[in-house]
VMD Tcl script that builds the backbone (N, CA, C; Angstrom):
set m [mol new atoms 168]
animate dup $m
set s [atomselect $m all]
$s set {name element resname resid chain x y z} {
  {N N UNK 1 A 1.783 -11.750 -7.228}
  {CA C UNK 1 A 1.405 -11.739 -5.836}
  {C C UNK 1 A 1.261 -10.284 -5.366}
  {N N UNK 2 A 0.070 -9.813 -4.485}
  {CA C UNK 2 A 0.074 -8.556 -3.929}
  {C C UNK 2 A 1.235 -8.584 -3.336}
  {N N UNK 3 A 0.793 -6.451 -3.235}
  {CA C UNK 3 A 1.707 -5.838 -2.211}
  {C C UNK 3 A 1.433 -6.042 -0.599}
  {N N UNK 4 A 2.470 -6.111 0.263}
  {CA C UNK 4 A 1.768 -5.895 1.682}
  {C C UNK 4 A 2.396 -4.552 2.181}
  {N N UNK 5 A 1.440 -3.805 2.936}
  {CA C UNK 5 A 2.406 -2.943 3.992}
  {C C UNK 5 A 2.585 -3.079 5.374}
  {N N UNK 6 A 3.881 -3.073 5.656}
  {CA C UNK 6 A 4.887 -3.477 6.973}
  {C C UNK 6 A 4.261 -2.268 7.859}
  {N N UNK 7 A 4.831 -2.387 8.793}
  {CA C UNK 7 A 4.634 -1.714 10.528}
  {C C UNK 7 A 4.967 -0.581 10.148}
  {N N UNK 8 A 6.075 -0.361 9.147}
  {CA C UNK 8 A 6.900 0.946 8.639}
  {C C UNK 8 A 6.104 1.795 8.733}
  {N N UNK 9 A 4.873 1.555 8.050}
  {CA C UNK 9 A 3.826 2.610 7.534}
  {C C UNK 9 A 3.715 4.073 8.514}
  {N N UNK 10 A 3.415 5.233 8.111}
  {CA C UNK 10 A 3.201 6.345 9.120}
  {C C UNK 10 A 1.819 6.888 8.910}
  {N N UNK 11 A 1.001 5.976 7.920}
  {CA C UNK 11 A -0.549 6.605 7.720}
  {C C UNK 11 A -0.830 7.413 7.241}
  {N N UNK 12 A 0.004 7.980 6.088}
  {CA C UNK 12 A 0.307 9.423 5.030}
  {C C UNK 12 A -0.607 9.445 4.151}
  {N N UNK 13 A -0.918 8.209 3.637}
  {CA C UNK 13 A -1.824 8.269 2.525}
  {C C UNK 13 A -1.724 8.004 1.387}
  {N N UNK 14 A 0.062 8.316 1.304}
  {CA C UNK 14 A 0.536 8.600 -0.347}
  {C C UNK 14 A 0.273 7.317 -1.261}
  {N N UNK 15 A 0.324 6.317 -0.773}
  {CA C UNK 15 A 0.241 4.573 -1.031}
  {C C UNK 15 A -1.118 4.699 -2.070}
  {N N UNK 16 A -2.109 4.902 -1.253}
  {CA C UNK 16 A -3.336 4.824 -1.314}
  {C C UNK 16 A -3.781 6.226 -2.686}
  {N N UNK 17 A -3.412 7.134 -2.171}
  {CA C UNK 17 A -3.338 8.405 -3.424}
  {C C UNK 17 A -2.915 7.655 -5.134}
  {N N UNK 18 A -2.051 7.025 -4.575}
  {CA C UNK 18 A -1.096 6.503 -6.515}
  {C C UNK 18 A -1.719 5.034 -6.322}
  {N N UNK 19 A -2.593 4.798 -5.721}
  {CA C UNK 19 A -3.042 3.196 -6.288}
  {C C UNK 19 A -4.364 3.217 -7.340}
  {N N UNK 20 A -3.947 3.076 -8.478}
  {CA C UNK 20 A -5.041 2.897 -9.388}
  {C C UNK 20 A -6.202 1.998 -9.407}
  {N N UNK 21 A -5.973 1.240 -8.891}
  {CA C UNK 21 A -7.070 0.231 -8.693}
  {C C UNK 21 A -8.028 0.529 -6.928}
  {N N UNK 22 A -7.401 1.870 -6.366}
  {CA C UNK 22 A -7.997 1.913 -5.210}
  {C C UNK 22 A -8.223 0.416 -4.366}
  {N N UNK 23 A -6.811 -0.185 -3.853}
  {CA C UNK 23 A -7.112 -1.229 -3.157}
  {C C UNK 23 A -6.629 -1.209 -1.778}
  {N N UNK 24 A -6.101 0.488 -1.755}
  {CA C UNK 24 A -5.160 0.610 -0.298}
  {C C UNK 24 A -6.651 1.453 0.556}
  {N N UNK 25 A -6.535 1.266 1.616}
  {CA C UNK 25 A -7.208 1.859 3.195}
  {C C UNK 25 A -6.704 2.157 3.815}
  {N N UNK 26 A -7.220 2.833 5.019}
  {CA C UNK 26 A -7.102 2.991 5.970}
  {C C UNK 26 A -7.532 1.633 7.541}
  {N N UNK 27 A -6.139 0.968 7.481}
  {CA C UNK 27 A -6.379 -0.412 8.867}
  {C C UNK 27 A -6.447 0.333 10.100}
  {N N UNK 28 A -6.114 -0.469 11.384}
  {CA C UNK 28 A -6.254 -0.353 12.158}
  {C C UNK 28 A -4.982 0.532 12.804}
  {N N UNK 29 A -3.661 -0.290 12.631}
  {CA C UNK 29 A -2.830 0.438 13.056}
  {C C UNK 29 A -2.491 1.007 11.643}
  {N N UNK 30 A -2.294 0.556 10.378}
  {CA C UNK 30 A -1.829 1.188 9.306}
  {C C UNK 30 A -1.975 0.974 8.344}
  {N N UNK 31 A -2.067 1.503 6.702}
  {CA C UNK 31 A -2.741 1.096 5.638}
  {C C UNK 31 A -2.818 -0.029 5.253}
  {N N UNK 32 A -3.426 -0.566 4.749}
  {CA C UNK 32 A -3.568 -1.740 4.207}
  {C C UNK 32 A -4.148 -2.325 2.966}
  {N N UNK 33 A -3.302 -3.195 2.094}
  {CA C UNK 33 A -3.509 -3.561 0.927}
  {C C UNK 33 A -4.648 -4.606 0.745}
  {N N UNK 34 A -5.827 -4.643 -0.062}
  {CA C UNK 34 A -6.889 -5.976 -0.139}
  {C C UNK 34 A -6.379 -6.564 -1.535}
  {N N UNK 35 A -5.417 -7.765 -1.161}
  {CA C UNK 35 A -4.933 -8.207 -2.438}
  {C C UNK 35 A -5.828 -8.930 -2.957}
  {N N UNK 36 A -7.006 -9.235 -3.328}
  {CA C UNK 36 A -8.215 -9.636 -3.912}
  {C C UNK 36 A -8.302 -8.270 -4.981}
  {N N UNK 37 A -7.745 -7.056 -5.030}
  {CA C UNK 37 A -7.948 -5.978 -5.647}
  {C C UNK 37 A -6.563 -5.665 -6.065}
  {N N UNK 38 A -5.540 -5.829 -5.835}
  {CA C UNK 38 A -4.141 -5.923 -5.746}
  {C C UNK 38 A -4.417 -5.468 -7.489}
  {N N UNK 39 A -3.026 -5.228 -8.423}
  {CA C UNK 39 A -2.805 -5.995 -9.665}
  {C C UNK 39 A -1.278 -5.908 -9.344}
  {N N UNK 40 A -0.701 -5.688 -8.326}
  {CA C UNK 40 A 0.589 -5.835 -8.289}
  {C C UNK 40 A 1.292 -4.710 -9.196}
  {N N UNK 41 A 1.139 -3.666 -9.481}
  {CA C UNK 41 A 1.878 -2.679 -9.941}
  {C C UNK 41 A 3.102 -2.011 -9.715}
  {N N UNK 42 A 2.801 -1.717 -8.200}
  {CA C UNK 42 A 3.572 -1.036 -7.524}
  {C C UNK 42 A 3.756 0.561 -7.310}
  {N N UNK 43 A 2.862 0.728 -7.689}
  {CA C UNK 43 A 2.607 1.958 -8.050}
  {C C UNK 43 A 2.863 2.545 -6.318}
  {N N UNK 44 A 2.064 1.772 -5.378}
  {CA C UNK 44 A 1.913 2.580 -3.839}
  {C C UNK 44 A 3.643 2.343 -3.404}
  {N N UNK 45 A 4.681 1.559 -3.738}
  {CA C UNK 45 A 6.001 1.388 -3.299}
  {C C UNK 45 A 6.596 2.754 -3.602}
  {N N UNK 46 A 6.492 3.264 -4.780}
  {CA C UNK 46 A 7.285 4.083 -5.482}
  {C C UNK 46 A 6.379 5.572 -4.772}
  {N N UNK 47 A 5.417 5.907 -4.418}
  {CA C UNK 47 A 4.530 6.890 -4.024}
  {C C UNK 47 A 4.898 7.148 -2.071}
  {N N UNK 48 A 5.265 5.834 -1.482}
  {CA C UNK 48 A 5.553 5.721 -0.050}
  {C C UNK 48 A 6.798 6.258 0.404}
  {N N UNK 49 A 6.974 7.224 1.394}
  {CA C UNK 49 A 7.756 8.014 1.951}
  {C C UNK 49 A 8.941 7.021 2.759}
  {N N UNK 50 A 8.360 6.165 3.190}
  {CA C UNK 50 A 9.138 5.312 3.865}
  {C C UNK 50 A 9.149 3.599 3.668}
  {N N UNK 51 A 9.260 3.639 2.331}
  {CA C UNK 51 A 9.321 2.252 2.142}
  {C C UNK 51 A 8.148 1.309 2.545}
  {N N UNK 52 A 7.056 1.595 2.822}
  {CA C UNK 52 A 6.550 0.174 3.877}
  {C C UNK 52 A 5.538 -0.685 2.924}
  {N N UNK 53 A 5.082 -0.060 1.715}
  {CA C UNK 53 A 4.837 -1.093 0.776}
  {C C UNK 53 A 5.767 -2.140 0.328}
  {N N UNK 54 A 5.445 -3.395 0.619}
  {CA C UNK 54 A 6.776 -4.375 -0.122}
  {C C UNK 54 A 5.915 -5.844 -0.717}
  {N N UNK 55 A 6.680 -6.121 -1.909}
  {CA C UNK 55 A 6.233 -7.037 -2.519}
  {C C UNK 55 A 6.473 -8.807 -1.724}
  {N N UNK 56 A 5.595 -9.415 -1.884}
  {CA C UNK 56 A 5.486 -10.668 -1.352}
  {C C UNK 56 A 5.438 -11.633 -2.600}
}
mol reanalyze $m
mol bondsrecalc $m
mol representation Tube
mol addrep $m
């Protein structure tokens, strides 16, 4: 199952920088994962300053 990111987010980028599959953006209020592109790695959890990637 994809990652989602929570409210936590601060819009840094770092998520999106370490996602290999390039599936993180830029949303409205804050990044956001297209789990249609997901592979579930985790790669953007471990790269995020404040936790707000979390697995579902």
């Amino acid at each position: 199952m994809a990652y989602v990111i929570n409210d936590d987010c601060i819009n840094c980028g770092a998520c999106a920088a370490g996602c290999p599959v390039e599936a993180i953006s830029e949303g409205a209020s804050h990044m956001e994962i297209n789990a249609d592109v997901c592979i579930d790695c985790g790669a953007c959890a471990g790269a995020c300053p404040v936790d707000a990637p979390q697995a579902q």
